[in-house]
N, C-alpha and C positions, 0 to 999 in steps of 0.2 A: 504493500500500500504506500499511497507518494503521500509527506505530509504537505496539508491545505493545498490541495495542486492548484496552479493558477493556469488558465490561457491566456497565451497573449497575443494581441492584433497589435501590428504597427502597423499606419497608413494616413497619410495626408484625407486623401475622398474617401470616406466612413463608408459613405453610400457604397460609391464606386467597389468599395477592394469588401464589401458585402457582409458590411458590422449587423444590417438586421437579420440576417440568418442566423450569425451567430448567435445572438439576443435571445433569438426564436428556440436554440437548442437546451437554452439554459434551465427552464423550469423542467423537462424532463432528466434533464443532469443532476440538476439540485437534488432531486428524491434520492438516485444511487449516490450519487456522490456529493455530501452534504458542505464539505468545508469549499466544495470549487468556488474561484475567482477567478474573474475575466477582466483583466487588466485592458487599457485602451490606451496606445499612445500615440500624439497626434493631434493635432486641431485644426478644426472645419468649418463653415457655417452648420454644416449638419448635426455639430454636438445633441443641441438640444432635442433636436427631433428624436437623436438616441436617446436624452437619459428621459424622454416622454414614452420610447416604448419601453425602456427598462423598467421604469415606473410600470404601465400598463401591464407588464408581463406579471410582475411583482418578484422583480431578480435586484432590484436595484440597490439592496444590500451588500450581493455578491459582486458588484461592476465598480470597479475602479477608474474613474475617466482624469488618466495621469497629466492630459496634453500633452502642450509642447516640450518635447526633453532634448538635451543634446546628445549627439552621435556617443560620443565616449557613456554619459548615463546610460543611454540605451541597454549596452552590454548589460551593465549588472541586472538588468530586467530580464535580460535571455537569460541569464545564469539562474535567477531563481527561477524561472516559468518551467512549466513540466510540458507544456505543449504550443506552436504556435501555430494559429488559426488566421490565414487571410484567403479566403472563396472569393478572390474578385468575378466581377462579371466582365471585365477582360484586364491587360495585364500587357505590359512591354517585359523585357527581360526575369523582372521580377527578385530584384538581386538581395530583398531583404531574407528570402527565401536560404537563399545561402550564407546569411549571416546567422541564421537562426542555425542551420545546418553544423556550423564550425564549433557555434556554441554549444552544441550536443542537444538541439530541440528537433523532437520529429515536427513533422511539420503536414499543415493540410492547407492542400493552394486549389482553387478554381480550374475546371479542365478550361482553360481558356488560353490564347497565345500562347506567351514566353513562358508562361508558366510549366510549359506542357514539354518544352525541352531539359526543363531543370527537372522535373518532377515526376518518377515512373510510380504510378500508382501501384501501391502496395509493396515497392520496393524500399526507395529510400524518404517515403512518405505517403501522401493520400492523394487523390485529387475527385474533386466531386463536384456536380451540376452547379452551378452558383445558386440556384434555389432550393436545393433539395434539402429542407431542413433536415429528415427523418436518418438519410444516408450522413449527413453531416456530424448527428447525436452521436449513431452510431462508431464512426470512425473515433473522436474524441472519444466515448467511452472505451472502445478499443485500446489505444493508446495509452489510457491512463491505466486499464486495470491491467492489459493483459502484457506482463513483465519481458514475457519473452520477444516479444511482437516489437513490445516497444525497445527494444534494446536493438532487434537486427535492424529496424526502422532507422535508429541512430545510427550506426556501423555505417551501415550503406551511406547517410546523410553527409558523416567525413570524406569516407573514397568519392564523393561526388566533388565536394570542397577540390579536394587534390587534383580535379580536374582543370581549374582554373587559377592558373598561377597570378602567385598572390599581389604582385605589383599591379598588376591588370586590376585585380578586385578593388586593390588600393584607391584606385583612379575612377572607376566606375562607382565606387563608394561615396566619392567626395562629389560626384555627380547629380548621384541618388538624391546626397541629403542636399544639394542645392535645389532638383527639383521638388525634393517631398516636401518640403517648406514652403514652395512661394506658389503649389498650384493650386 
């Protein structure tokens, strides 16, 4: 058992990279898995409408809306989180994917674009409908309870890292967070 497991989404557009599916999986989470947290980091004009359905779901206990954090803070949020969760409804390279990867977070990304070269579903992580709540629950509870699953999930997530030499990641990193801030 993981203590208090947290998700975490990082993402500029909430909407876009598909924070209310996540929202949506959370009341049926909460029953098996009572201590989860869905951390959020990031800021949007769409906050609000999130923490309106977090309220409406009745999760908004378990939801953390961190905002804006910087790139170095980030890390230590991958290092505590036990899974990261971004189902965009589409997606360019998608390279926080592999930051989550390096940190040792399995990871569940939207079958959509970029995502879809980074991410072999059920290999070195998930990939699922951008709406499919049900399938979404499922995979997250996967992850968290089932030890084994989650660990080759992880394995796989590094040999992926390894694929992309790290000066390149460097650079496309300091990219990212110039886009993921001012879009």
């Amino acid at each position: 058992r993981l203590h208090r497991p947290i998700m975490l989404f990082v993402g500029g557009n909430v909407q876009r990279k598909g924070l209310p599916v996540i929202l949506k999986t959370m009341p049926a989470l909460l029953k098996e898995i009572p201590g989860l947290i869905l951390q959020i980091i990031g800021k949007n004009q769409n906050i609000g409408r999130m923490k309106k359905l977090a309220g409406k779901l009745g999760v908004m206990d378990s939801v953390e809306f961190i905002g804006w954090s910087p790139p170095k803070k980030i890390k230590t949020y991958y290092r505590k989180a036990s899974v990261f969760v971004m189902p965009s409804l589409m997606e360019g390279f998608g390279l926080v994917f592999l930051e989550a990867m390096a940190q040792g977070l399995p990871v569940i990304g939207g079958n959509v674009g970029g995502t879809l070269e980074l991410i072999k579903d059920g290999n070195n992580g998930f990939l699922i409908n951008p709406d499919d709540v049900s399938t979404l629950k499922e995979k997250i509870r996967a992850l968290l309870i089932n030890l084994e699953l989650r660990r080759r999930v992880i394995e796989n997530g590094y040999s992926t890292v390894r694929k992309y030499p790290a000066y390149k990641m460097v650079d496309d990193t300091i990219d990212l967070y110039r886009n993921f801030y001012y879009e």
